[in-house]
C-alpha positions in Angstrom: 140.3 189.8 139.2 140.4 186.3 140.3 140.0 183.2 138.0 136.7 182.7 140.2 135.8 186.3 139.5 135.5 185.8 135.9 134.3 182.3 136.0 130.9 183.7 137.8 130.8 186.7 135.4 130.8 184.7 132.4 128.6 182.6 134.2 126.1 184.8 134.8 127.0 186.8 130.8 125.7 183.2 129.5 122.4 183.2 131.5 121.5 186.1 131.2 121.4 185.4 127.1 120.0 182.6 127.5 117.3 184.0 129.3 117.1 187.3 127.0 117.9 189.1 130.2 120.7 190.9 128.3 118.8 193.8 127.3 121.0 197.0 129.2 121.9 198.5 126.0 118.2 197.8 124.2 117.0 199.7 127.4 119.3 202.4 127.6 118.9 203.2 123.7 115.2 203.3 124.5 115.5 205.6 127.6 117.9 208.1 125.4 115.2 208.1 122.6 112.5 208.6 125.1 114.0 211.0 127.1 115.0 213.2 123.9 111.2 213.4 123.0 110.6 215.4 126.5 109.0 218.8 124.5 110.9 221.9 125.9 107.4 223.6 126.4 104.2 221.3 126.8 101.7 224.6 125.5 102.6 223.9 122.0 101.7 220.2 121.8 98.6 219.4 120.3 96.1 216.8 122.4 96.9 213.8 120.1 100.7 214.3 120.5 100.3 214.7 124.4 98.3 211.8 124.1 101.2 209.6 122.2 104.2 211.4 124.7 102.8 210.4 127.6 102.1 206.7 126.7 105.8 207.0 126.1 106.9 208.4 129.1 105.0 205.7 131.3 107.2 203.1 129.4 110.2 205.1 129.5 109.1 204.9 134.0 108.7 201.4 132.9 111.9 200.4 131.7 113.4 203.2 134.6 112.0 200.8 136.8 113.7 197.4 135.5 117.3 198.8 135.0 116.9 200.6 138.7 116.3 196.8 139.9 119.5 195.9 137.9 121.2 199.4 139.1 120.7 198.4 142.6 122.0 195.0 142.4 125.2 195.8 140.3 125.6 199.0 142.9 125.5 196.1 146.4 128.4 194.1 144.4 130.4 197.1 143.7 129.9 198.1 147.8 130.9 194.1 148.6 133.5 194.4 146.3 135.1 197.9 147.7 134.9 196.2 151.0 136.6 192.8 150.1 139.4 194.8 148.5 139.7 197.4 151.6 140.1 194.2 153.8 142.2 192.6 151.7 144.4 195.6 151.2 144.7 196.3 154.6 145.2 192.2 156.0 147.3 190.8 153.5 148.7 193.1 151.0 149.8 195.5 154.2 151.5 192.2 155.5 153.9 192.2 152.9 155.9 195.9 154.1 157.6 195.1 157.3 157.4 198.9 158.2 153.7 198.6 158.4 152.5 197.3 162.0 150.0 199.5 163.7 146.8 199.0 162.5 146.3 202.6 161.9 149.7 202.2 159.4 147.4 199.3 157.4 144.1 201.4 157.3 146.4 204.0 156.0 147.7 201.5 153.2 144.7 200.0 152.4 142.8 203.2 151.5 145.7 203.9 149.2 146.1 200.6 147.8 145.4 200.2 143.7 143.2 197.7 143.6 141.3 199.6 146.7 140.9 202.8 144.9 140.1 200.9 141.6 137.4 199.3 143.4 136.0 202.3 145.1 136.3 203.9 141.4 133.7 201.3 140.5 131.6 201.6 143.2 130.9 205.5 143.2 130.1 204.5 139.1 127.3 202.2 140.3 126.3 204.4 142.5 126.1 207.5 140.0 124.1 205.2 137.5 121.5 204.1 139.8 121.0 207.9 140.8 120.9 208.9 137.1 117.8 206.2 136.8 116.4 207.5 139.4 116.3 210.9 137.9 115.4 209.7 134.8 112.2 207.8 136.0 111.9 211.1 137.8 111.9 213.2 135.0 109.7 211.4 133.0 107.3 211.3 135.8 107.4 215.0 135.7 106.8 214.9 131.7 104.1 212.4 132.2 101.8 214.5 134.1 102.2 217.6 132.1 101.5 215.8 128.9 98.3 214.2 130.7 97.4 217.4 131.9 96.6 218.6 128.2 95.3 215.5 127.5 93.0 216.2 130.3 92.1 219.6 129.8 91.6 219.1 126.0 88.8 216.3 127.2 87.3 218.5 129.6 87.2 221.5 127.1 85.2 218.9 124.5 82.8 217.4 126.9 81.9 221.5 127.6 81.3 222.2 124.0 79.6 218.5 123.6 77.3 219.5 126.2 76.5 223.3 125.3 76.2 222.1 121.6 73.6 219.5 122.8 71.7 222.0 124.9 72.2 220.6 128.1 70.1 222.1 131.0 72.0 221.1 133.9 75.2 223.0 132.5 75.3 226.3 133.8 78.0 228.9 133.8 79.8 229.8 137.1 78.9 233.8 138.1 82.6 234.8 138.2 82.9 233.3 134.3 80.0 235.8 133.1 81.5 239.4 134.5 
């Protein structure tokens, strides 16, 4: 890395404190806890806990959706970065090996290069992490609707014993229900 390199990442390591923006691991603690309360079988989960589980999953989608903004971002300077190095590589560094003069010969070198392949290495991380946040925020999408799906029926099932207890005239009981 270049002197300007770090310069801009402490830089922006010094805002982002300063703005209480440095919250990754605060988040990703969060999502682990969160994510670890996803019940193996929604059947055996009372209302109330339903109830509580799926507040929690919509801020677990929540915070899914602020580190996938941060995902992204860190993901575009890895592909910039990848790039910058590729050029680099194959412009200048290739320059340096007389034997190299086609400019298949410096493709060749530059996808080999170190600093290349340490910077494609970084990239495909990026890119990994921004499609495990996207699973996540997929997953507890998935968990969110099951959990409000109890929630829902166990509403539905005390409104019908509210109203039969209550006498209610207008509730009747479908045909198929009484053979």
């Amino acid at each position: 890395m270049t002197e300007q390199q770090n310069n801009i990442e402490s830089i922006e390591s010094i805002v982002r404190q300063t703005h209480g923006l440095d919250t990754q691991r605060h988040v990703l603690k969060t999502l682990m806890e969160i994510s670890q309360e996803i019940p193996e079988n929604v059947n055996a989960l009372s209302p109330a806990m339903a109830e509580h589980l799926a507040g929690r999953f919509l801020k677990g989608i929540d915070l899914c959706g602020e580190l996938y903004a941060m995902a992204v971002s860190y993901e575009m300077k890895m592909e910039i970065l990848k790039k910058k190095e590729f050029s680099s590589a194959m412009l200048v560094r290739s320059a340096d090996f007389p034997s190299i003069k086609t400019s298949k010969d410096k493709e060749q070198f530059a996808f080999s290069d170190e600093e290349y392949i340490k910077s494609a290495d970084k990239y495909v991380e990026a890119k990994m992490f921004r499609l495990l946040v996207e699973e996540k925020k997929d997953a507890f999408s998935k968990a969110h609707y099951m959990v409000r799906k109890i929630v829902d029926r166990e509403q539905v099932v005390d409104t019908t014993v509210r109203q039969k207890e209550e006498g209610a005239e207008w509730f009747q009981t479908p045909n198929w229900a009484s053979k």
